[in-house]
C-alpha positions in Angstrom: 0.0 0.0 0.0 2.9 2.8 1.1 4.3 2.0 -2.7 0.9 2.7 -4.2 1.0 5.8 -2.5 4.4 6.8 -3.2 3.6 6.3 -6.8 0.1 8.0 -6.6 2.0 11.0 -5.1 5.0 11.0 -7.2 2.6 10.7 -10.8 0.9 14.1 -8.7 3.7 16.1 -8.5 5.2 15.3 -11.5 2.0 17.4 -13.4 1.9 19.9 -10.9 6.0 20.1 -12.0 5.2 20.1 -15.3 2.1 22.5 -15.4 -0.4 20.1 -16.5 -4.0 19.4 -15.4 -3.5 19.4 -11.8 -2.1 23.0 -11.9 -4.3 24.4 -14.2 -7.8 23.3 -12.2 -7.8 26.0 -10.3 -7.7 28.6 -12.8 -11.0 27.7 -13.6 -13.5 30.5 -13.3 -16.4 29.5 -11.3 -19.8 30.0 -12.5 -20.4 33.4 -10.2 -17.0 34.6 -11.6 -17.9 33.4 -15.1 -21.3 35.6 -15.1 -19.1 38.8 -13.8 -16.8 38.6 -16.8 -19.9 38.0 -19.1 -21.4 41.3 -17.8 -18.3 43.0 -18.2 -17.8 41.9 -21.6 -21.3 42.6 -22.6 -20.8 46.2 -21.7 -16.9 46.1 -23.4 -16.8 44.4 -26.3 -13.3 43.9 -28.1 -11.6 43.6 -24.7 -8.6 40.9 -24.0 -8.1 39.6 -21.0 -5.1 41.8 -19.7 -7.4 44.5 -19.5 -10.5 42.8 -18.1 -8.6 41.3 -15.6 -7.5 44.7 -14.0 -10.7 46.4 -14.6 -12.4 43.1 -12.7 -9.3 42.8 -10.1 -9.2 39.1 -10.7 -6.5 37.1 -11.7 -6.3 36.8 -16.0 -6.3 33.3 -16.1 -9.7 33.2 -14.1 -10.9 35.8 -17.0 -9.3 34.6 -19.5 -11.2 30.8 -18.5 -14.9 32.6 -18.4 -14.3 34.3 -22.0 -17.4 32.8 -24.4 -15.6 29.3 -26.8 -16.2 31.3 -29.9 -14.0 33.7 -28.1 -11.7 32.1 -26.6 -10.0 28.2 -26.0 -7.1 26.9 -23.8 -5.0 24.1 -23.3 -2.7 22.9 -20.3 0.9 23.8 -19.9 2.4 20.3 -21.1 1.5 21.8 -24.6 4.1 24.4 -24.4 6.3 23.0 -26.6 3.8 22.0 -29.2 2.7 25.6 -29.3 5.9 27.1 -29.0 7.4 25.5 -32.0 4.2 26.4 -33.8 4.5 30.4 -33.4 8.2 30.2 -34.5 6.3 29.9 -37.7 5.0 33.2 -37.6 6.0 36.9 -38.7 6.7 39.7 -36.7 4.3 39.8 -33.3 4.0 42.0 -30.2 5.1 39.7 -27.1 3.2 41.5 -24.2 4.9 41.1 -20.7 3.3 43.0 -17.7 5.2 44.1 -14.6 3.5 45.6 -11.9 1.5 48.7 -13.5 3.7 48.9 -16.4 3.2 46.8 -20.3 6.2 45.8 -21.9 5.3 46.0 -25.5 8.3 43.7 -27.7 7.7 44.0 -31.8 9.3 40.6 -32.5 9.8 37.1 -34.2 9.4 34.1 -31.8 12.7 32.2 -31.9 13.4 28.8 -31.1 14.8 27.5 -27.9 16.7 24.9 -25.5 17.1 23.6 -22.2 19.6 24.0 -20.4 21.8 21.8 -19.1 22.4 22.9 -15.5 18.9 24.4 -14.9 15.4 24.5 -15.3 15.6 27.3 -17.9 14.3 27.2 -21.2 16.7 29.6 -23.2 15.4 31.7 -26.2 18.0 32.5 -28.9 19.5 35.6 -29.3 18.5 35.9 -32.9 15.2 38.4 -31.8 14.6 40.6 -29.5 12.4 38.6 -27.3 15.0 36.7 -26.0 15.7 34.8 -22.5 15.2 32.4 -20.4 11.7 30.6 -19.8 10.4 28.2 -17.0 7.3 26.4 -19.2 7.1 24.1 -16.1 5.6 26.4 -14.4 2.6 27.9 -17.6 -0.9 26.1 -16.1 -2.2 27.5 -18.9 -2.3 28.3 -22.9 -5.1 30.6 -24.2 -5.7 31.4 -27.6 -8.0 34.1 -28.3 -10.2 35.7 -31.3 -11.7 38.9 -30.0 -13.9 40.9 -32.7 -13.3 44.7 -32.4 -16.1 45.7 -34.7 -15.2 47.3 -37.9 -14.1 44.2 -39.3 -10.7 43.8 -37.3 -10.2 41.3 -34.7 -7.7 41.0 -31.9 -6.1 37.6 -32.0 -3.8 36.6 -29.5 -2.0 33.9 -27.8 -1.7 34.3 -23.8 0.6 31.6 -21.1 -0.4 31.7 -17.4 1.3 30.8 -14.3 -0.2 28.7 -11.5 -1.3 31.8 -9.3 -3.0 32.8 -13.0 -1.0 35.9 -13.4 0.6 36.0 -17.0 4.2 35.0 -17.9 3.8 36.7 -21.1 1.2 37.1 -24.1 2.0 37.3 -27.8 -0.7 39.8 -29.8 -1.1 39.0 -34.0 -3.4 41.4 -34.3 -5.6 44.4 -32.7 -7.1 47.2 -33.8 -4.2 48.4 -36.1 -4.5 47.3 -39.8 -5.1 43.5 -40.2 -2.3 41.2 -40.7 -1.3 39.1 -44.0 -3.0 36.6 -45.2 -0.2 34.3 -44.6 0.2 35.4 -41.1 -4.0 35.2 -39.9 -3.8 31.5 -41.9 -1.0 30.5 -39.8 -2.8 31.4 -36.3 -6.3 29.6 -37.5 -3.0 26.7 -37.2 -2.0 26.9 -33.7 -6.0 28.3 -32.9 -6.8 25.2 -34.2 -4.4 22.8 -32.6 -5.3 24.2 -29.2 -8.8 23.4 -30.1 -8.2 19.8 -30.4 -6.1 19.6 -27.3 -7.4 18.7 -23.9 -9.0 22.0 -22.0 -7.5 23.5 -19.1 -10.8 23.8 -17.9 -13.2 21.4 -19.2 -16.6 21.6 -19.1 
């Protein structure tokens, strides 16, 4: 019996290491929190989660979770990699990092990675200038969003939480500037898609 326990626990904190289901379930908005970001929404359309969150004073993962599943769909940190190697594939976006009360705003390529050898650090090239060092052990969560502005533009984005549901970083395609290429919104729909037909960090 103790080994069945040992191995129940180890299996348990090997997802909550590697950001999986068991990390993610609480970033789950529940249905009271759901029906205050509805409201919101319904009174701001064209709004991303970064700035509901702070207008709500809740943590953007819980938003990000309530958005409607035209708007919005998520998957579990274990498909970082997955995803990651999918938006190296695209042109130039905006990685968003938040800091306090300040936006970083970063115009840049998404470059490929590796581990490293003596940590736990996932480190970006040097090729672009979003480069560093990443811990996807610790994302709970991968949102891809589709927000309609109005006027025919859309805000598409691509957002990775942390456990307490705060953001590590976002990456914006589009927003209310001039739409993107072809090429670029086709190759989105891609990773919008595979996101889709990946296991929800919140399911229903």
């Amino acid at each position: 019996m103790k080994e069945i326990l040992k191995g129940i626990l180890q299996g348990a904190l090997a997802v909550l290491l590697m950001g999986g289901p068991l990390l993610a379930e609480g970033l789950c908005a529940t249905s009271e929190q759901r029906k205050i970001v509805q409201d919101f929404l319904a009174e701001n359309s064209g709004v991303m989660p970064v700035i509901a969150a702070r207008e709500l004073n809740l943590p953007e993962g819980i938003v990000a979770s309530a958005y409607s599943s035209d708007q919005a769909a998520s998957t579990t940190g274990d498909a970082f990699f997955d995803v990651w190697n999918a938006m190296t594939e695209l042109d130039k976006v905006t990685v968003l990092i938040l800091k306090g009360k300040d936006v970083f705003e970063i115009p840049s390529e998404i470059g490929s990675g590796e581990f490293s050898d003596t940590n736990d650090f996932y480190n970006l090239s040097h090729d672009q200038p979003f480069s560093g060092h990443l811990r996807p052990d610790l994302y709970a969560s991968i949102y891809v969003l589709k927000v309609p502005y109005g006027e025919e533009r859309v805000g598409r984005a691509i957002f990775f939480y942390q456990s307490d549901g705060e953001p590590a970083f976002g990456t914006l395609i589009s927003g209310r500037g001039p739409s993107p290429a072809e090429e670029q919104i086709a190759k989105f729909e891609e990773i919008r898609a595979m996101i889709q037909d990946r296991p929800s960090a919140c399911p229903e």
